[in-house]
mmCIF file of the N, C-alpha and C atoms, coordinates in Angstrom:
data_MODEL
# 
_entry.id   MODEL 
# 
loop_
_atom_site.group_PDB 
_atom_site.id 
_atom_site.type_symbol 
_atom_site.label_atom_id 
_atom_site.label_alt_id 
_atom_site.label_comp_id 
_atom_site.label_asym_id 
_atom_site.label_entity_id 
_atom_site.label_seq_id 
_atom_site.pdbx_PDB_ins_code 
_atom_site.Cartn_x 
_atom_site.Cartn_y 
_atom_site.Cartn_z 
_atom_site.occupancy 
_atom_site.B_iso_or_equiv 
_atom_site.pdbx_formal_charge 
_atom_site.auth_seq_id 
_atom_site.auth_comp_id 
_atom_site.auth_asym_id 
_atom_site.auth_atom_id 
_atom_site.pdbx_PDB_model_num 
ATOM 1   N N  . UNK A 1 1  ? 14.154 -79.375 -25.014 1.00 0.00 ? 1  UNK A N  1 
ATOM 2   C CA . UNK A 1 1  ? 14.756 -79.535 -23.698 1.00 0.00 ? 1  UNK A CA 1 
ATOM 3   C C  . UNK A 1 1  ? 13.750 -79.197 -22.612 1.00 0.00 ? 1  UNK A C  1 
ATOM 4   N N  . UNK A 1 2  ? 13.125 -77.747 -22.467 1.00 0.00 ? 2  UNK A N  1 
ATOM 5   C CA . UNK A 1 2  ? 12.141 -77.740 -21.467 1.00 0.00 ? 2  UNK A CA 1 
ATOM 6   C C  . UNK A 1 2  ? 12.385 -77.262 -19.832 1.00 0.00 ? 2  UNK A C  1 
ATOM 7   N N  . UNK A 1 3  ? 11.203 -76.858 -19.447 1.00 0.00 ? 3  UNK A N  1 
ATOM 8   C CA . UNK A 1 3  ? 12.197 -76.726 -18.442 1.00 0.00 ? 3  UNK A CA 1 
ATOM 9   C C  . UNK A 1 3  ? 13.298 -75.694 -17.840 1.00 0.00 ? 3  UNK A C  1 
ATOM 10  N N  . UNK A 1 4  ? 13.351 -74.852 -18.857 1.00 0.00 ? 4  UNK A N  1 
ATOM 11  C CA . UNK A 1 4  ? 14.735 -73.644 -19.079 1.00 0.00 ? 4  UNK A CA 1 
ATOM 12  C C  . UNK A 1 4  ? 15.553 -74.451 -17.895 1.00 0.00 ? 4  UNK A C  1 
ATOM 13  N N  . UNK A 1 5  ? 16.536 -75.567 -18.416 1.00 0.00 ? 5  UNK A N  1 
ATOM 14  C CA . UNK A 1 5  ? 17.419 -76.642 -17.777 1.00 0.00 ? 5  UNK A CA 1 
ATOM 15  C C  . UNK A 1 5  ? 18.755 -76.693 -17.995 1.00 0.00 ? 5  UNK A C  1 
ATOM 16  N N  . UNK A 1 6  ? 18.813 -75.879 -19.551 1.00 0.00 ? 6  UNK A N  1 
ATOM 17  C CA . UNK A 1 6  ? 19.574 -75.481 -20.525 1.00 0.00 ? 6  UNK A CA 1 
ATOM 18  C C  . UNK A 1 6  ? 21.345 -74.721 -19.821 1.00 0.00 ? 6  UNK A C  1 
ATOM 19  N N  . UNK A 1 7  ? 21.042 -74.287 -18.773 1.00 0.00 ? 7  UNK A N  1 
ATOM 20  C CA . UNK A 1 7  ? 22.021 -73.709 -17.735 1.00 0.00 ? 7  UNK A CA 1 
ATOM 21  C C  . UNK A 1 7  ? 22.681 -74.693 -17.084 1.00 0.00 ? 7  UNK A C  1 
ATOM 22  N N  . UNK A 1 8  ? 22.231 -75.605 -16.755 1.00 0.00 ? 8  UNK A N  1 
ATOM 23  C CA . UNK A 1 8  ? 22.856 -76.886 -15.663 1.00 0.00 ? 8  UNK A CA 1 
ATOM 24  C C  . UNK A 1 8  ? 23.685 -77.793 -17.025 1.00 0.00 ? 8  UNK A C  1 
ATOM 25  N N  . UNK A 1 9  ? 24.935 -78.055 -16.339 1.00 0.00 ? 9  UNK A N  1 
ATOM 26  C CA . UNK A 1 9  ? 25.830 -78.657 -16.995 1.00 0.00 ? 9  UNK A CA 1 
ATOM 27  C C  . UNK A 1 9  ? 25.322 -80.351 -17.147 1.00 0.00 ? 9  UNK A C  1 
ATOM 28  N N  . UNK A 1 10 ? 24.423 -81.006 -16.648 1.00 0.00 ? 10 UNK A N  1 
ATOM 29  C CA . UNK A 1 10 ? 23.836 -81.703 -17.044 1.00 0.00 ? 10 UNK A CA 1 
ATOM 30  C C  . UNK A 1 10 ? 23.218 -81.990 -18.300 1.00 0.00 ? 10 UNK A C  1 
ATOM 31  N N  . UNK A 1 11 ? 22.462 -81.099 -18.589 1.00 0.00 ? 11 UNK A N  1 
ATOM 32  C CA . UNK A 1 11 ? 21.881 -80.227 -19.956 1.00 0.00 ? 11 UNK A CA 1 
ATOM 33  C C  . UNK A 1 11 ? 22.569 -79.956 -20.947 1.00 0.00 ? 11 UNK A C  1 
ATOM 34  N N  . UNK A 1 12 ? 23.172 -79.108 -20.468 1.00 0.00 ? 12 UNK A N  1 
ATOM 35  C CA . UNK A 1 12 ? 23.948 -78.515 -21.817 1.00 0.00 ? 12 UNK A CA 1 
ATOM 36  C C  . UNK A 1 12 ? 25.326 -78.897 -21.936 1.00 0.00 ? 12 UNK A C  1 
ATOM 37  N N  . UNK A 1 13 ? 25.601 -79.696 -21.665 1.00 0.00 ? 13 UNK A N  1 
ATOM 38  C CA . UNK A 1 13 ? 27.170 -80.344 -21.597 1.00 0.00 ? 13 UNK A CA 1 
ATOM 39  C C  . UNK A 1 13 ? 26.430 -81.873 -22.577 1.00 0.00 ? 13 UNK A C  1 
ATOM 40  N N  . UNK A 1 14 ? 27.272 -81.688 -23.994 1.00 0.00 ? 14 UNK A N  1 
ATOM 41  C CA . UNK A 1 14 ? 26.524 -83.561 -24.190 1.00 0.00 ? 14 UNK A CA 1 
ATOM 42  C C  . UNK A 1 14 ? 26.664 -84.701 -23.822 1.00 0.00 ? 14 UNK A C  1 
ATOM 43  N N  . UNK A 1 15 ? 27.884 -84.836 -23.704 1.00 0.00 ? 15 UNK A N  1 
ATOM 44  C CA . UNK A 1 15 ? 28.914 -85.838 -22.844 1.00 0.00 ? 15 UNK A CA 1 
ATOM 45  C C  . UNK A 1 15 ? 27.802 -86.189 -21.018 1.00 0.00 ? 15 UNK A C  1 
ATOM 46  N N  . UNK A 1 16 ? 27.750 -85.130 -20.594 1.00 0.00 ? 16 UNK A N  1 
ATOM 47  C CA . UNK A 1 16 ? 27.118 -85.116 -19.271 1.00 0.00 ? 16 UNK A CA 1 
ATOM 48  C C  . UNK A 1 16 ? 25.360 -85.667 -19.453 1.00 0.00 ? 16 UNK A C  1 
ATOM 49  N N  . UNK A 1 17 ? 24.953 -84.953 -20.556 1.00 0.00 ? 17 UNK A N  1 
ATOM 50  C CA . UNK A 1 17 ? 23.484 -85.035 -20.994 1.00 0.00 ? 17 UNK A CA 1 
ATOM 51  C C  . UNK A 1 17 ? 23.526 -86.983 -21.388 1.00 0.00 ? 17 UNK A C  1 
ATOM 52  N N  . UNK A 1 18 ? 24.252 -87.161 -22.065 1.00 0.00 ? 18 UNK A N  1 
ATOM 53  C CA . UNK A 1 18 ? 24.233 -89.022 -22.586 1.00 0.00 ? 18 UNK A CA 1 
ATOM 54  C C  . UNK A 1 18 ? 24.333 -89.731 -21.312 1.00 0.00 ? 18 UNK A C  1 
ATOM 55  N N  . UNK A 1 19 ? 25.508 -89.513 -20.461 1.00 0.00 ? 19 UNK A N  1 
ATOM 56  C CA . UNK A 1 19 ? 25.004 -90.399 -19.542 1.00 0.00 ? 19 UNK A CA 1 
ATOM 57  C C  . UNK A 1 19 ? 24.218 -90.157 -18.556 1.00 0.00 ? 19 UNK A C  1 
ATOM 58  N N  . UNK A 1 20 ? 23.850 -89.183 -18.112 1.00 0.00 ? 20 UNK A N  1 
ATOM 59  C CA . UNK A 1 20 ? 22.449 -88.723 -17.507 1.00 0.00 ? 20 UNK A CA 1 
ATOM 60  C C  . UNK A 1 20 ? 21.296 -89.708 -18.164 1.00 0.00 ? 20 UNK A C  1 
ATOM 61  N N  . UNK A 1 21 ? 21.066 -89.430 -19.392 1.00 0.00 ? 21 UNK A N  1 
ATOM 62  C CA . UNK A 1 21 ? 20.037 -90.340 -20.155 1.00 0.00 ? 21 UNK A CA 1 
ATOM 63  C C  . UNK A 1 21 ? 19.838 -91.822 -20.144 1.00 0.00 ? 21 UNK A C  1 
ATOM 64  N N  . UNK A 1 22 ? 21.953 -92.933 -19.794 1.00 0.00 ? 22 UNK A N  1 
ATOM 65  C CA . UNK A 1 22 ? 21.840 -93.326 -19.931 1.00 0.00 ? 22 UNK A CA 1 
ATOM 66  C C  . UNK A 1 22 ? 21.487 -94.413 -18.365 1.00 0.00 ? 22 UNK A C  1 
ATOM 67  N N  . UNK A 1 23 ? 21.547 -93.389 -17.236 1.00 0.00 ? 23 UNK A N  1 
ATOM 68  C CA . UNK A 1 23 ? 21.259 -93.559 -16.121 1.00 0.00 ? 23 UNK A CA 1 
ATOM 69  C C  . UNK A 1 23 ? 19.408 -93.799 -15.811 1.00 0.00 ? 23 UNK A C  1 
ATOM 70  N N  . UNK A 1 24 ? 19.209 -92.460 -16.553 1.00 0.00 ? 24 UNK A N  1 
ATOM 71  C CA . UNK A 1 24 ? 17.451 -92.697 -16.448 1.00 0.00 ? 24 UNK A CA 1 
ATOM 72  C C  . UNK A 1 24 ? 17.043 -94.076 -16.847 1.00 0.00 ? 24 UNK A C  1 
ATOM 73  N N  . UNK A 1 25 ? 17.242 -94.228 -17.838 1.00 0.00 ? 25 UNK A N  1 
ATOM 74  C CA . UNK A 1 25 ? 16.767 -95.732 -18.502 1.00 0.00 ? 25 UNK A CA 1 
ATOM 75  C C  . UNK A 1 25 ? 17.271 -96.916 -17.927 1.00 0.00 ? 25 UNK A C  1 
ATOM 76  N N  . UNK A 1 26 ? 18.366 -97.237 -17.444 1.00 0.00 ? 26 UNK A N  1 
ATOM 77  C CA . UNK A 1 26 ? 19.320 -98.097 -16.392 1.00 0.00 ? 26 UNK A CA 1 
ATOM 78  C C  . UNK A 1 26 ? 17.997 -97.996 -15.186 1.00 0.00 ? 26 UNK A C  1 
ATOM 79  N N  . UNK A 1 27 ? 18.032 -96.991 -14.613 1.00 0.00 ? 27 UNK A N  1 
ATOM 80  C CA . UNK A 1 27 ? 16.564 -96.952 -13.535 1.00 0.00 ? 27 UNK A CA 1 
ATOM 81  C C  . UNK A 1 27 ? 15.579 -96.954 -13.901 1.00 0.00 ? 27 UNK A C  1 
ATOM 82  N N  . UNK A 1 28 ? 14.895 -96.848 -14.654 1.00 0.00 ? 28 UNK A N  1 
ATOM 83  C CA . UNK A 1 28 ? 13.606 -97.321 -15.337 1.00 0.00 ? 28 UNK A CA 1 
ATOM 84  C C  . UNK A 1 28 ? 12.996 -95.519 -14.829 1.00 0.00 ? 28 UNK A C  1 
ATOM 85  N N  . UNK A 1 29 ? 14.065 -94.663 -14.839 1.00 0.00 ? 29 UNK A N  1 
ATOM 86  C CA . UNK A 1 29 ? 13.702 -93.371 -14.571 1.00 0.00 ? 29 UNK A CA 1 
ATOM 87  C C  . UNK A 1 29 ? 12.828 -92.339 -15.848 1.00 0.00 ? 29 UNK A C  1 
ATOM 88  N N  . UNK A 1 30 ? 12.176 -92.496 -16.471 1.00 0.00 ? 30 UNK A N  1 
ATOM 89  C CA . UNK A 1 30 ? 12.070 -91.159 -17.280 1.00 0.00 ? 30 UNK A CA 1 
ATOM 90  C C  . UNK A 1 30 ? 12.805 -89.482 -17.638 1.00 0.00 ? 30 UNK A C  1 
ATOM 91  N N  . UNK A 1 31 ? 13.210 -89.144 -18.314 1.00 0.00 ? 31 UNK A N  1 
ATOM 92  C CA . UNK A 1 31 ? 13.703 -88.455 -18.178 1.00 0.00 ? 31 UNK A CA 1 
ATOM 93  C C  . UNK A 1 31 ? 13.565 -87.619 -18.181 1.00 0.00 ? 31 UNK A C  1 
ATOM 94  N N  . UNK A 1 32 ? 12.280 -87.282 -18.459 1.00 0.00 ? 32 UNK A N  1 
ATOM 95  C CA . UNK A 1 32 ? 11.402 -86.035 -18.550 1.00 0.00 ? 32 UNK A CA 1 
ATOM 96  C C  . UNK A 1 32 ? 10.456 -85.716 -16.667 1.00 0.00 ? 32 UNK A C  1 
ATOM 97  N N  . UNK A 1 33 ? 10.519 -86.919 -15.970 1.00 0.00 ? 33 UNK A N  1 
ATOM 98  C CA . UNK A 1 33 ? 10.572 -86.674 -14.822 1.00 0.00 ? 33 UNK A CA 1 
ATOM 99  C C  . UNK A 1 33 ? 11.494 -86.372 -13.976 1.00 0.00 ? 33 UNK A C  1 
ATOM 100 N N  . UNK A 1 34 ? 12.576 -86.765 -14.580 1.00 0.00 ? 34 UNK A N  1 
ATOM 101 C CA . UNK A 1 34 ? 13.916 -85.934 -13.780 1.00 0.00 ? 34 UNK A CA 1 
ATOM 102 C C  . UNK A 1 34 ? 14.044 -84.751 -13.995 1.00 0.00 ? 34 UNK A C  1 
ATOM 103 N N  . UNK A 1 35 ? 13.371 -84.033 -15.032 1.00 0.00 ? 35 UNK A N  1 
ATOM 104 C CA . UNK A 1 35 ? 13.618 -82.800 -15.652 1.00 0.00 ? 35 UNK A CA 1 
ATOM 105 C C  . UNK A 1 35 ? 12.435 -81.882 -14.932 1.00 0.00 ? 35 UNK A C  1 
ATOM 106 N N  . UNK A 1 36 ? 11.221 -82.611 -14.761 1.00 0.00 ? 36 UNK A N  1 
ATOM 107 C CA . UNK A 1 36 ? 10.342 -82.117 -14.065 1.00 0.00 ? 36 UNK A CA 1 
ATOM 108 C C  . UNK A 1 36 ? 10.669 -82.106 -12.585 1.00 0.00 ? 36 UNK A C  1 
ATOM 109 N N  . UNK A 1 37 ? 11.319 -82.721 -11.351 1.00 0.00 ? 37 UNK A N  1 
ATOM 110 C CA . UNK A 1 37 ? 11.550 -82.709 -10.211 1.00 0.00 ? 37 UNK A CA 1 
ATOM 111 C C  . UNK A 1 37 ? 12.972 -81.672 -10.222 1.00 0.00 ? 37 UNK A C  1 
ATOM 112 N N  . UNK A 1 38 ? 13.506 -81.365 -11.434 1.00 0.00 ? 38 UNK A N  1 
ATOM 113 C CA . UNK A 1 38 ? 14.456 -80.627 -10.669 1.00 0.00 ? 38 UNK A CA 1 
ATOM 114 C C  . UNK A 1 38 ? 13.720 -79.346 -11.339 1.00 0.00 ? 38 UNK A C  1 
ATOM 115 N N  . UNK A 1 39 ? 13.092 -78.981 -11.660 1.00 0.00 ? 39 UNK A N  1 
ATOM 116 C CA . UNK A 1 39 ? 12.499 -77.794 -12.389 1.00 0.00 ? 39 UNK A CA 1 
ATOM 117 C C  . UNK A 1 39 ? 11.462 -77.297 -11.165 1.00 0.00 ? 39 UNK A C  1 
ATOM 118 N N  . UNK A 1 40 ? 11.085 -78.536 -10.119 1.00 0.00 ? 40 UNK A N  1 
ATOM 119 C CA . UNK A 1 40 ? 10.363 -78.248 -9.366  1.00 0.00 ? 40 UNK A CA 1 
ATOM 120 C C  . UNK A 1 40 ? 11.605 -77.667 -8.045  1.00 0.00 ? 40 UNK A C  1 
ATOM 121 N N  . UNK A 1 41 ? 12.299 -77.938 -8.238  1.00 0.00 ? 41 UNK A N  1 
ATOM 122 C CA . UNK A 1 41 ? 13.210 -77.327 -7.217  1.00 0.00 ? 41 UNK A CA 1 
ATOM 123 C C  . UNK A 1 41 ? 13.889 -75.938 -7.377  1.00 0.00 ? 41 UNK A C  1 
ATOM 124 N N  . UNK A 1 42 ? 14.254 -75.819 -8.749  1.00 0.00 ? 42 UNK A N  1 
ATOM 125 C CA . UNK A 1 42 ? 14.317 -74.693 -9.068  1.00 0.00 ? 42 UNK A CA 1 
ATOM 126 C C  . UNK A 1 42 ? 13.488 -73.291 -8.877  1.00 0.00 ? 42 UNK A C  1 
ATOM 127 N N  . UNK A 1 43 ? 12.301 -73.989 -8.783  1.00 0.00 ? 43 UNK A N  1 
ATOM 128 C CA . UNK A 1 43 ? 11.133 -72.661 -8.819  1.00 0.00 ? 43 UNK A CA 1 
ATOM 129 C C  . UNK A 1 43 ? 11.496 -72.304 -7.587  1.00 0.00 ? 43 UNK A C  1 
ATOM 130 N N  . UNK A 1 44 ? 11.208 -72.911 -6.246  1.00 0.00 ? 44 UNK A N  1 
ATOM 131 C CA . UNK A 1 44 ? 10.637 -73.568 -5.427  1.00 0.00 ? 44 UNK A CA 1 
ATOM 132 C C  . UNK A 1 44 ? 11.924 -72.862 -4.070  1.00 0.00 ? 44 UNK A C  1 
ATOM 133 N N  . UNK A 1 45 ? 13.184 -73.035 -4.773  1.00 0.00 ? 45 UNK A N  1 
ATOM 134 C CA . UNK A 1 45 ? 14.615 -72.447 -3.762  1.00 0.00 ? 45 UNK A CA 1 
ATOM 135 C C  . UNK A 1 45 ? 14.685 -71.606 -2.995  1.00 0.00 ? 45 UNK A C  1 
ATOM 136 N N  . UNK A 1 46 ? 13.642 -70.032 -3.686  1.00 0.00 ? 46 UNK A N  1 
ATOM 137 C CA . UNK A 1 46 ? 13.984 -69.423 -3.283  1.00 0.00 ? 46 UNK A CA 1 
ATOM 138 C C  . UNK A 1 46 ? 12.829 -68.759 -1.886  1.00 0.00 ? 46 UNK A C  1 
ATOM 139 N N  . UNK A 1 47 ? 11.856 -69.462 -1.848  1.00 0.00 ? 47 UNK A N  1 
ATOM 140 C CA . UNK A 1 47 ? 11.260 -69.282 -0.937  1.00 0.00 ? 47 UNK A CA 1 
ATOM 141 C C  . UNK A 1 47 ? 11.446 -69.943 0.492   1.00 0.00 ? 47 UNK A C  1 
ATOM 142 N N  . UNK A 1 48 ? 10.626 -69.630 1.047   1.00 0.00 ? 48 UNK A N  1 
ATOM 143 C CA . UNK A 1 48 ? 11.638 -69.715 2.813   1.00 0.00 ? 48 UNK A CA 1 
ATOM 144 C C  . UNK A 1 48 ? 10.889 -71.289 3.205   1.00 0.00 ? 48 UNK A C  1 
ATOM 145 N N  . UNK A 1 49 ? 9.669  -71.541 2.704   1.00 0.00 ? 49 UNK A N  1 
ATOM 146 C CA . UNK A 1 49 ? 8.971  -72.547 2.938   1.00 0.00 ? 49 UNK A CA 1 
ATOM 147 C C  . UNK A 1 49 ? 8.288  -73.366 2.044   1.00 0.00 ? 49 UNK A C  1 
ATOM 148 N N  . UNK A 1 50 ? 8.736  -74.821 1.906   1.00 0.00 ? 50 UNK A N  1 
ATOM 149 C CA . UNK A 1 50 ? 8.317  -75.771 1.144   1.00 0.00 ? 50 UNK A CA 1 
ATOM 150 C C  . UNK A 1 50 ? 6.887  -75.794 1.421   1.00 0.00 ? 50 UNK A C  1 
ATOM 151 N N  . UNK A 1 51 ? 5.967  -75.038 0.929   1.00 0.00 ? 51 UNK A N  1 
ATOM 152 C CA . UNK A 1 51 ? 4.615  -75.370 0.842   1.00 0.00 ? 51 UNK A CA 1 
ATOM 153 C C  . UNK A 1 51 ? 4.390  -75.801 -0.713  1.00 0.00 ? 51 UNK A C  1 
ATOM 154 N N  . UNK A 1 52 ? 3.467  -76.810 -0.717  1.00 0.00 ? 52 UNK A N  1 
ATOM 155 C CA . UNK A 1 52 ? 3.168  -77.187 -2.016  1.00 0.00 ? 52 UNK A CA 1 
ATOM 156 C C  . UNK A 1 52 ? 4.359  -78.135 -2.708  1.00 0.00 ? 52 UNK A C  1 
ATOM 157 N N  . UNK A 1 53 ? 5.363  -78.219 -1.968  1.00 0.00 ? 53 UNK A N  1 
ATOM 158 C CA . UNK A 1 53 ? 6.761  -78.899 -2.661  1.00 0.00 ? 53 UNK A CA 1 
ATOM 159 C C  . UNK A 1 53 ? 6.354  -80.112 -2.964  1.00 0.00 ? 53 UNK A C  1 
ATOM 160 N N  . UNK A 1 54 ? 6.232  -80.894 -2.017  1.00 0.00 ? 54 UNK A N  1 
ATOM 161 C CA . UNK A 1 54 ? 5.778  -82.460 -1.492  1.00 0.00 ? 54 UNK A CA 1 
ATOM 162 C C  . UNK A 1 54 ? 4.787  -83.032 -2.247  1.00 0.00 ? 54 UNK A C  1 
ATOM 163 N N  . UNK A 1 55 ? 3.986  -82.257 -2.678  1.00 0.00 ? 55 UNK A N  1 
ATOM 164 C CA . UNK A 1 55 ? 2.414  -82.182 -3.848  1.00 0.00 ? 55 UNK A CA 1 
ATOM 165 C C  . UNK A 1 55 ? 3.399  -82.389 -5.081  1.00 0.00 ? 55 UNK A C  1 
ATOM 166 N N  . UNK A 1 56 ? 3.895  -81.398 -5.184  1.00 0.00 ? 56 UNK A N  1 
ATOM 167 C CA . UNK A 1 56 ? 4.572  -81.440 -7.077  1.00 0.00 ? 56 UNK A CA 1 
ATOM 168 C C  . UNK A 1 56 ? 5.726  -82.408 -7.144  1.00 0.00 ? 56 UNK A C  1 
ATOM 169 N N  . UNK A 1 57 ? 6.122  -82.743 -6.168  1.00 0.00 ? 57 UNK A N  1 
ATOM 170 C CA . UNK A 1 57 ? 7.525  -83.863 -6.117  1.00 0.00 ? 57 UNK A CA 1 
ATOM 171 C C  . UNK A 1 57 ? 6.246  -85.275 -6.177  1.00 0.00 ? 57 UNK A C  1 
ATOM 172 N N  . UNK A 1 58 ? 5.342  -85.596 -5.362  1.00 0.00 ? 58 UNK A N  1 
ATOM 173 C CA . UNK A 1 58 ? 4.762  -86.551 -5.561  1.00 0.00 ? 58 UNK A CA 1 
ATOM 174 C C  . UNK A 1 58 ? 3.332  -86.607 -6.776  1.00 0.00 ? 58 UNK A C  1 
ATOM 175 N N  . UNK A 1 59 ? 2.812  -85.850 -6.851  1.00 0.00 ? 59 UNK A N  1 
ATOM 176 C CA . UNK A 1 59 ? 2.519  -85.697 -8.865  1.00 0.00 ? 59 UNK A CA 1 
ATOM 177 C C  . UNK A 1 59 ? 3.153  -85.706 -9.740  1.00 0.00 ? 59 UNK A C  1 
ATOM 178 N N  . UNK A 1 60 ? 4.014  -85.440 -9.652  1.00 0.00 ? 60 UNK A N  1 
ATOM 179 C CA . UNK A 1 60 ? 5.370  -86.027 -10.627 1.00 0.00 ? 60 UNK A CA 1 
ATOM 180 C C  . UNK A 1 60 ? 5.973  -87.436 -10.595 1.00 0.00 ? 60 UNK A C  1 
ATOM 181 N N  . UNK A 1 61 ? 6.196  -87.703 -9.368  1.00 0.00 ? 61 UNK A N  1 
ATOM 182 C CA . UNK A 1 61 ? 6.911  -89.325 -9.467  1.00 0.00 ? 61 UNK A CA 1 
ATOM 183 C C  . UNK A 1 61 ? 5.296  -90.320 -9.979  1.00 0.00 ? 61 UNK A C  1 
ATOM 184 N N  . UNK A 1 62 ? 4.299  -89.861 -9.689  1.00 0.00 ? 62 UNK A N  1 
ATOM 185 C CA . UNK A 1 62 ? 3.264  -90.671 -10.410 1.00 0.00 ? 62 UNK A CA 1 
ATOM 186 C C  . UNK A 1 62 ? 3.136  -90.977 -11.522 1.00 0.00 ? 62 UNK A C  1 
ATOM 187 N N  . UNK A 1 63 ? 3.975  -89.720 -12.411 1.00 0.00 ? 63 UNK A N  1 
ATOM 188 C CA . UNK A 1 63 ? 3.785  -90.300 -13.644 1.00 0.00 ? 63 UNK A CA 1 
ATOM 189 C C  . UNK A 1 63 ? 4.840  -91.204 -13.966 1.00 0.00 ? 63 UNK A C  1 
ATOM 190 N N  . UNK A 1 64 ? 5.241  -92.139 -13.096 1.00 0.00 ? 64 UNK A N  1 
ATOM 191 C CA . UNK A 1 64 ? 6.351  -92.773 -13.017 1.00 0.00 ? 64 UNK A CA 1 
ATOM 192 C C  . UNK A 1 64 ? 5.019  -94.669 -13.181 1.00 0.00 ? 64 UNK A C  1 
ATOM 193 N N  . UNK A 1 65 ? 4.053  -93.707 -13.004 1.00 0.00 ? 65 UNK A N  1 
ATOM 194 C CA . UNK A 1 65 ? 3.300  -95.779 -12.352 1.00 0.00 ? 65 UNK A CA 1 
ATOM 195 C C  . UNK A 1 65 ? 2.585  -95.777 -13.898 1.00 0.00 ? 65 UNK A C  1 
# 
């Protein structure tokens, strides 16, 4: 799984996890980049200022090309 993602009912719900999966692929999304952009948000919440956010949200969707 990865990510410690395992908490979000997305994840750990299977029912929720299948069609999540079956959405990524419907969008030509990866799903391991969805897992990476919200993992980047997670870190990222609790500070007061998105520095560096915009960098790891867009190094990530690259591995999309």
């Amino acid at each position: 799984m990865g990510h410690n993602l395992i908490d979000l009912p997305l994840w750990s719900d299977l029912d929720a996890r299948s069609i999540l999966e079956s959405l990524c692929k419907q969008h030509r999304v990866p799903i391991e980049v969805l897992e990476e952009l919200v993992s980047i948000q997670r870190e990222r919440q609790s500070q007061e200022r998105a520095d560096g956010v915009y960098q790891a949200i867009t190094e990530t969707l690259d591995q999309m090309e």
